[in-house]
C-alpha positions as CSV (number, residue, x, y, z in Angstrom):
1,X,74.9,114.4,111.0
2,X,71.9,116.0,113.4
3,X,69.6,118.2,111.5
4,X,70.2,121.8,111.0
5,X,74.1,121.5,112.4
6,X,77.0,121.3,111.0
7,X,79.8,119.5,112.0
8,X,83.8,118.8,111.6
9,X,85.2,114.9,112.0
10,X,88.9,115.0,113.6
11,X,91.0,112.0,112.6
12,X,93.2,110.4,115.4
13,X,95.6,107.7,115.4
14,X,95.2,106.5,118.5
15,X,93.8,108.8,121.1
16,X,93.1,112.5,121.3
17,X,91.6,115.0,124.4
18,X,89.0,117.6,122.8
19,X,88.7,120.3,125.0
20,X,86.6,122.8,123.5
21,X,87.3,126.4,124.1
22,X,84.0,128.4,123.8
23,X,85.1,131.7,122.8
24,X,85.8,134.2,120.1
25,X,87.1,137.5,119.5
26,X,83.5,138.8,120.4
27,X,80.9,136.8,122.2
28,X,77.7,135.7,120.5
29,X,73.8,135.1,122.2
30,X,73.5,132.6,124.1
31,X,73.0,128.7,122.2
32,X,74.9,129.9,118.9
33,X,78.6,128.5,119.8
34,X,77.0,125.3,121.6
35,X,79.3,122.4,120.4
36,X,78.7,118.9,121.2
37,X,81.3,116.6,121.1
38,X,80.9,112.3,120.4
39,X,84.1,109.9,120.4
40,X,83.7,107.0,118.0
41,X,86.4,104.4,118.2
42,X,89.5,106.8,116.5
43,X,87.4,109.6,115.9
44,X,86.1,113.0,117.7
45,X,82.9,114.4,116.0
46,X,82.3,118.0,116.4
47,X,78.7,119.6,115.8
48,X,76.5,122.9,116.4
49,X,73.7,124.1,115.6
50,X,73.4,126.3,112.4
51,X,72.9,129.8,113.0
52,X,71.9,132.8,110.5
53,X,75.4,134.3,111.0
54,X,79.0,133.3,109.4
55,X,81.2,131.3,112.0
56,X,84.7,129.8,111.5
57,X,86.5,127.0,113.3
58,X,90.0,127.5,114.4
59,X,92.2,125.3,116.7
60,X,95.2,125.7,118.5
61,X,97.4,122.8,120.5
62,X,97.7,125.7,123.4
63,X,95.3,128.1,124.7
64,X,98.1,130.6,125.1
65,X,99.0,130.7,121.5
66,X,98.0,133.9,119.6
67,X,98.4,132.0,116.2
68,X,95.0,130.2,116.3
69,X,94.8,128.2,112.4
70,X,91.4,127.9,111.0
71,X,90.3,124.3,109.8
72,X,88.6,125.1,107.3
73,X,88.2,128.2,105.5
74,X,83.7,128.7,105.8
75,X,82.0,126.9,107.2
76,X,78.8,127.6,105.7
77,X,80.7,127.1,102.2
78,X,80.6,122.9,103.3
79,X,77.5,123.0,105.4
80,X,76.0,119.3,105.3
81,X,79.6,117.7,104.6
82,X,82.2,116.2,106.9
83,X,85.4,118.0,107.1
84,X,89.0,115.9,108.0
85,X,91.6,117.0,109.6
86,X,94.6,115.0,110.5
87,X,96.6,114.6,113.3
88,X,99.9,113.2,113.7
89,X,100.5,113.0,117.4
90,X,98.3,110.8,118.9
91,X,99.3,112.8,122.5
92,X,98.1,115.7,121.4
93,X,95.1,118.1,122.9
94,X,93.7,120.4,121.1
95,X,91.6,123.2,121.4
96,X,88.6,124.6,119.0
97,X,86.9,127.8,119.2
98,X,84.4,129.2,116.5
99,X,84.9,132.7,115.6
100,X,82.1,135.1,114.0
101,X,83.3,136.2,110.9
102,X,80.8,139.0,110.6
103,X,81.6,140.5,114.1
104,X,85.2,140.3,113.5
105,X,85.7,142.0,110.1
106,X,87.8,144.8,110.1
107,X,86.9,148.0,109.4
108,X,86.8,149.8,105.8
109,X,86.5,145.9,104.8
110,X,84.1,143.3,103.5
111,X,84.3,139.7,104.2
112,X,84.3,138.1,100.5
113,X,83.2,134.2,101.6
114,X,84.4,130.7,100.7
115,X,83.2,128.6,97.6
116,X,83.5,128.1,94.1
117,X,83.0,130.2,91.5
118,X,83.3,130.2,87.2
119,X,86.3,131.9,86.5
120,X,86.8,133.5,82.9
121,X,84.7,134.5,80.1
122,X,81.5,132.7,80.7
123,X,79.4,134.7,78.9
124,X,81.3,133.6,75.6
125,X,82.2,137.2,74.4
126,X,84.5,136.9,71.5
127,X,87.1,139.8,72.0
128,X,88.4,138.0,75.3
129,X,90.5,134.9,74.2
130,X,93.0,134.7,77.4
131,X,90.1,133.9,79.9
132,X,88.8,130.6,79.6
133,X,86.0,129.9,82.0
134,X,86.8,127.2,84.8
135,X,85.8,126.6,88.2
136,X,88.2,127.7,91.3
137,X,87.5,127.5,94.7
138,X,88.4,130.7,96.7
139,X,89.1,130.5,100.6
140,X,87.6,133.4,102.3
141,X,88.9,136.8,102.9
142,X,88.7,140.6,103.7
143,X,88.5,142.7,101.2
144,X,88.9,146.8,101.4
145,X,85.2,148.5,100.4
146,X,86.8,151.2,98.9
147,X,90.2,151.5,96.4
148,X,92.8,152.8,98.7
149,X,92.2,156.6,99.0
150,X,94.6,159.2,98.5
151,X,94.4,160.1,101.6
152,X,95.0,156.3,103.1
153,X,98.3,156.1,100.5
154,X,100.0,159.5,102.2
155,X,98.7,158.1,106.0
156,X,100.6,155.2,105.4
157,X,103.6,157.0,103.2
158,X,104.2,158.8,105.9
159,X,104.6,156.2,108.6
160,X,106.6,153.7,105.9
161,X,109.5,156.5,105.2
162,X,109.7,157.2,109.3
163,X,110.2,153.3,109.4
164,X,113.0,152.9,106.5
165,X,110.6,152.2,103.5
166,X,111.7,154.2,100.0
167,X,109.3,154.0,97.1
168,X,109.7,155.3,93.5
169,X,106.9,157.3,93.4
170,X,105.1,159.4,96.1
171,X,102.1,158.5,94.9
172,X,99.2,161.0,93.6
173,X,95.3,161.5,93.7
174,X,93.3,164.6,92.8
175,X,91.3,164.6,96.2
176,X,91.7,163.5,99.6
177,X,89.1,161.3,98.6
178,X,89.8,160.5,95.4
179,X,92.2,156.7,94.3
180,X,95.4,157.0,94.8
181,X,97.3,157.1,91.5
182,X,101.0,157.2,89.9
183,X,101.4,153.7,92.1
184,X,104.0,150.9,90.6
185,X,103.5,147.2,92.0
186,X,106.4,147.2,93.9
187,X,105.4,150.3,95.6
188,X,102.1,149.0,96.6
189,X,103.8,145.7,97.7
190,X,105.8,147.4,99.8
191,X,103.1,150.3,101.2
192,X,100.9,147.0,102.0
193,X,104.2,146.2,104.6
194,X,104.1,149.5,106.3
195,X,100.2,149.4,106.1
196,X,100.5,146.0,108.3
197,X,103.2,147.0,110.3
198,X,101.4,150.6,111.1
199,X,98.2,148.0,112.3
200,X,100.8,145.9,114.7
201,X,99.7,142.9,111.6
202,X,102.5,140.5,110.3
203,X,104.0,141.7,107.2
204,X,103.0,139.6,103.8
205,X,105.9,140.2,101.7
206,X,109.9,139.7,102.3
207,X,112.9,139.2,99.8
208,X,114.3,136.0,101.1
209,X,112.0,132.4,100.3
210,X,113.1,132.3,104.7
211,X,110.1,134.8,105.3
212,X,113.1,136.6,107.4
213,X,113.8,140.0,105.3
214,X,110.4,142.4,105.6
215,X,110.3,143.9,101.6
216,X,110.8,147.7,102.5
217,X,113.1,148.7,99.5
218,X,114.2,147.8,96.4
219,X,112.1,148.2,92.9
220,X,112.7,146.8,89.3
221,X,114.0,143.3,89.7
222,X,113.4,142.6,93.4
223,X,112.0,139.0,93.8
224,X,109.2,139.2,96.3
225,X,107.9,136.2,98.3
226,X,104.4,135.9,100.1
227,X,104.2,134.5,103.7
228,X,100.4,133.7,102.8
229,X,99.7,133.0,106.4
230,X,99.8,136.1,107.9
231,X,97.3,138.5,108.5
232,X,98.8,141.4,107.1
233,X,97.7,143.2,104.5
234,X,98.8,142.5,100.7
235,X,97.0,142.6,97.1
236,X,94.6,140.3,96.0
237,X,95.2,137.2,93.7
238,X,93.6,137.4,90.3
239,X,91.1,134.5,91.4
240,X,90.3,136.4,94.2
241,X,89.8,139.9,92.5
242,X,87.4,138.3,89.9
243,X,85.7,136.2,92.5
244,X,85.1,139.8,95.0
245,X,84.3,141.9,91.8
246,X,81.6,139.4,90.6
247,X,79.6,139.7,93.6
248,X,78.3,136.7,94.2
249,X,77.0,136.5,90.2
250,X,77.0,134.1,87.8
251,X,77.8,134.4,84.1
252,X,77.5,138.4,84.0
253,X,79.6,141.1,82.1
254,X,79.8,143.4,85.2
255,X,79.7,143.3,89.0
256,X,75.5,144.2,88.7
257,X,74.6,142.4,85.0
258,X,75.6,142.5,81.5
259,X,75.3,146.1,80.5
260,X,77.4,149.2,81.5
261,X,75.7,152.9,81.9
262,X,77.7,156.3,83.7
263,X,75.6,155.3,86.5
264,X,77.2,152.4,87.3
265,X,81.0,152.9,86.5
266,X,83.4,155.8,86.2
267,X,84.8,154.9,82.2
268,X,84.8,156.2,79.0
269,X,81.4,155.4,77.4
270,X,81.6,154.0,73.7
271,X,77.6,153.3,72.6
272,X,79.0,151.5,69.4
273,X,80.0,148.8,71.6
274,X,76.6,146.8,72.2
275,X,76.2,146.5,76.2
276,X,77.5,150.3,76.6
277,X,74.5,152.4,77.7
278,X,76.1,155.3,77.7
279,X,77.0,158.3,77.3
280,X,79.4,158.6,75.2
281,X,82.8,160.1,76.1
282,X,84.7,160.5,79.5
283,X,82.0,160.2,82.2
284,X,81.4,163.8,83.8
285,X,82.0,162.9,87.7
286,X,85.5,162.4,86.7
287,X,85.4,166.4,85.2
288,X,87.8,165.3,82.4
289,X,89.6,167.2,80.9
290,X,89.2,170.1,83.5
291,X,90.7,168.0,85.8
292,X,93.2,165.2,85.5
293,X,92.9,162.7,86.0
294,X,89.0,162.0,85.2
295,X,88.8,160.1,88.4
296,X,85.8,159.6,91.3
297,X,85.6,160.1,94.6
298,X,85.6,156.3,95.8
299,X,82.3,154.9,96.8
300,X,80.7,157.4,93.9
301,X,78.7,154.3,92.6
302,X,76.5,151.8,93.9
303,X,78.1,148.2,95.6
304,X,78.1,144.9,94.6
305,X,76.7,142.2,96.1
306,X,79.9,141.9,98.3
307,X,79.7,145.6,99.0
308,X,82.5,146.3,97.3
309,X,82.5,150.0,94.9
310,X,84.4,150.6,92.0
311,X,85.1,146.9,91.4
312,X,84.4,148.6,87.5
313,X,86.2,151.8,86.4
314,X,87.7,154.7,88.1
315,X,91.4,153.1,88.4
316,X,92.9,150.1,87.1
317,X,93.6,147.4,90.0
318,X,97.3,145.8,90.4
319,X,97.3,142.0,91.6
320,X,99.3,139.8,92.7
321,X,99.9,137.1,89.7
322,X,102.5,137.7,87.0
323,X,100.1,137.8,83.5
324,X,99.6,134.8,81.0
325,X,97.8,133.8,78.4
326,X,97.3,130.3,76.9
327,X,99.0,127.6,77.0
328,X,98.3,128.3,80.9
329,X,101.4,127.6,83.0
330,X,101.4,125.8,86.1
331,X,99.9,127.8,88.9
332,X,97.4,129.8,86.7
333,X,94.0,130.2,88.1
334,X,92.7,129.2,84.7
335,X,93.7,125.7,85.1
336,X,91.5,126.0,87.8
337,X,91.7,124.2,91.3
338,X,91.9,126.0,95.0
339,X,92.9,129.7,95.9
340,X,95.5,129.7,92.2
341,X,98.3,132.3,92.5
342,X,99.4,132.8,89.5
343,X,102.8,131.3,87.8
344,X,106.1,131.5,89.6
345,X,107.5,134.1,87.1
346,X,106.9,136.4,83.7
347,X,107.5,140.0,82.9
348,X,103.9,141.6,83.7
349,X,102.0,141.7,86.4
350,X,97.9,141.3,86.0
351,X,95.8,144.5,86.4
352,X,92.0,144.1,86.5
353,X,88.7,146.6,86.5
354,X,89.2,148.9,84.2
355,X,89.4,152.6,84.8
356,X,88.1,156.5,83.4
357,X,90.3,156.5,80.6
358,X,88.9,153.2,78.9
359,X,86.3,151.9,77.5
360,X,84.1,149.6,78.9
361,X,85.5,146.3,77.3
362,X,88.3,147.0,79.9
363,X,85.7,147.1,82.7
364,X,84.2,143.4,82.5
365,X,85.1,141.4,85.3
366,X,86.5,138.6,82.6
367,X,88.7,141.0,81.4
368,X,92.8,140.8,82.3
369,X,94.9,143.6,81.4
370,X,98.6,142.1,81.3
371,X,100.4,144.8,79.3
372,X,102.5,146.6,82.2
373,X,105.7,145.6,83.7
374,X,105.3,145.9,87.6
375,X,107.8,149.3,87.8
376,X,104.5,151.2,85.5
377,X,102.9,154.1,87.2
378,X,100.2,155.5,85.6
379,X,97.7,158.3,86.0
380,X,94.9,155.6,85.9
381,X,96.2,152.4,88.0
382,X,95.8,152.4,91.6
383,X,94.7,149.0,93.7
384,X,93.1,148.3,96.7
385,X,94.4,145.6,100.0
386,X,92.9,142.3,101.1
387,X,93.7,140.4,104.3
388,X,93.1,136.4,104.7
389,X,91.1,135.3,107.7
């Protein structure tokens, strides 16, 4: 491969036109999207020049399509290897474009990148025994900055019940500004629909393994299926909650290090415990007991590396994956592997983060809270969206 670029090998049976299509969703300075283009016997090698900013490949078989598929997930993540992609039609042409991932992230959202990461209790701390560290590669995503306001919930409410959603609970926050609580999994499955469908995004979720039936009722005992290829918006895996709430950090208790103050986290402080800083008690920006719940205003706190806030405290965070322990079944993300989704079935549904009313053993990014069937509303479990690239 040429110094500094980085480059995708395309596979071909027998022969294959690469037209290249330079373009994006926004346009970048001139030199950056440069690809150059070598045919070796049944290959097509693609390279550019690195550049300091994120870029994707995607490639279509028509320039009209408006379902371009990404060949690999970051490029960055696999700078310096080759990349193979197979093609089975040997008339094929296709078309690449690269695609700034920085330019194109959508607003209220952070792009968490590809890679690997160390799953689990790393740090060896002896009260969590259903986290076993192991390494799972994540494919990049958008993540929302901010838990999902309760302001955002009635925005969207509102649209979903003009558009033939219904929903246990109306959902509930203590401020405009404040997460949105009183939430069951279902509910947030289905406000995710409306919240895609409100955008003009393909829904995630449906009741029928055809992808046909958009999820816009039903509650305790609906089985849900995930279309995850399209670009609406849904909850985040486990794998991919730890990986966003970590930060980019290895081997810490927390999304900033391994100790815990009132600074850093909306929780209820507990000094016995030995990485708890302080203070002790309900932390006063959640006003508790004056107010309840004794929740923040989101964004009260400083970001993680990812710029994510309240990836610790304030409200509990629902995921997608059904909760278990060990043995791991098949499809848990502590068997490791790329982008897990949990198992295929169980009876409680994996909240992560931590939240005002606990103490900060609940906070750790390691730690999984499995003890709530997904109809559970409570006055300290709320969640925030992600959307794939």
């Amino acid at each position: 491969m040429k110094t500094n670029t980085r480059h995708i090998r395309t596979k071909l049976r027998l022969l294959l036109t690469v037209p290249v299509l330079l373009a994006g969703v926004h346009s970048a300075p001139a030199g950056l999207l440069t690809l150059g283009i070598t045919l070796t016997n049944n290959q097509a090698l693609l390279d550019w020049p690195a550049a300091g900013t994120d870029f994707a490949l995607q490639s279509s078989t028509n320039l009209a399509s408006t379902n371009w598929m990404f060949a690999t997930d970051a490029l960055p993540a696999t700078y310096g290897s080759d990349i193979a992609m197979t093609v089975t039609n040997a008339s094929t042409t296709r078309f690449f474009r690269l695609i700034s991932l920085s330019l194109t992230t959508p607003d209220g959202m952070a792009l968490i990148p590809a890679g690997s990461f160390t799953m689990g209790n790393s740090i060896g701390d002896g009260d969590i025994t259903d986290a076993n560290p192991t390494n799972v590669y994540i494919s990049a995503f958008y993540m929302d900055t901010n838990l999902v306001s309760s302001n955002l919930w009635a925005t969207v409410y509102a649209y979903a019940t003009s558009h033939g959603y219904s929903f246990s609970f109306p959902g509930m926050g203590k401020a405009s500004n404040q997460p949105v609580q009183y939430v069951t999994w279902y509910d947030v499955v289905k406000w995710s629909n409306a919240r895609s469908g409100q955008a003009g995004l393909t829904p995630v979720y449906y009741t029928d393994a055809g992808m046909t039936q958009i999820y816009t009722n039903g509650g305790n005992g609906t089985v849900v299926y995930a279309n995850w290829t399209a670009n609406g918006y849904r909850l985040p895996t486990e794998a991919e909650w730890e990986k966003a709430a970590r930060g980019g950090l290895t081997g810490q208790r927390f999304p900033w290090g391994d100790t815990i103050s009132e600074t850093q986290a909306d929780y209820n402080g507990n000094t016995s415990i030995s990485y708890d800083l302080g203070p002790t008690g309900y932390n006063p920006i959640g006003d508790y007991p004056a107010t309840t719940p004794g929740t923040s205003p989101v964004g009260s706190f400083p970001a993680n590396g990812y710029g994510l806030n309240d990836m610790a405290g304030n409200v509990e965070e629902w995921c997608w994956d059904w909760y278990a322990g060990t043995p791991y079944p098949t499809g848990s993300p502590y068997l490791g592997g790329d982008d897990p989704r949990g198992p295929a079935s169980g009876s409680e549904r994996v909240l992560r983060g931590g939240a005002w009313y606990f103490n900060a053993t609940l906070a750790r990014c390691a730690h999984r809270d499995g003890n709530y069937v997904p109809f559970t509303a409570q006055n300290y479990i709320g969640f925030r969206c992600v959307r794939g690239l």
